[in-house]
N, C-alpha and C positions, 0 to 999 in steps of 0.2 A: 891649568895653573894649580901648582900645589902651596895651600899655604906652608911654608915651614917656621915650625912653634918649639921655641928655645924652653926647656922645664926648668922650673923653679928649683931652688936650690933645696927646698927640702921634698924631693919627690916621694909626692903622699901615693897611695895608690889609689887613691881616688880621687885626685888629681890626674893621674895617666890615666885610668880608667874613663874618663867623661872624656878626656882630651880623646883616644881613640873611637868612643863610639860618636864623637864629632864627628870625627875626620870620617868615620865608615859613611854617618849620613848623607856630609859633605857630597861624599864619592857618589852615592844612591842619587843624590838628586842632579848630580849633574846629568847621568846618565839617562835620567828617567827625563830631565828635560829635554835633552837633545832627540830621546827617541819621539815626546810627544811634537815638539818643531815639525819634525821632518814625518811624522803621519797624519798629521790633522790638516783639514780641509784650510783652504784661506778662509780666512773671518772667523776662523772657530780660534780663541782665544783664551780655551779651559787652561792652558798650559801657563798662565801668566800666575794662578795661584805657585805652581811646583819653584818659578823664577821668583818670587818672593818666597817660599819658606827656605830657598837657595842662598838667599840673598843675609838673609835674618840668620843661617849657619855659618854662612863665611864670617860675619860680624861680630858672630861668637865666638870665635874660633881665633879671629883677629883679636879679640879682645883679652880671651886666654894668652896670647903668644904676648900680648900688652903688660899683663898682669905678671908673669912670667920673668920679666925683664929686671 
């Protein structure tokens, strides 16, 4: 799922700037989540930090595309 984030009407560049190296993390964690899932043993649950700072970027990210409106 891609969030899509409408820009503000005065596009700063440091506003796009923080909005894309969001989205870059966004992208980094999902994928790093999914490879840690599907390699680690059952009961090994190192992976649930990477779904929480997952969790804490999409909210960000939502909260930009919030702020934005």
């Amino acid at each position: 799922m891609t969030a899509s984030v409408a820009a503000p009407h005065d596009l700063s560049g440091e506003w796009l700037d923080r909005l894309s190296r969001l989205r870059q993390r966004v992208d980094l964690l999902r994928r790093r989540l999914s490879r840690q899932v599907q390699l680690l043993p059952s009961g090994n649950d190192s992976w649930l930090e990477t779904e929480r700072e997952l969790c804490a970027a999409e909210s960000a990210l939502n909260q930009l595309a919030d702020d934005a409106i």
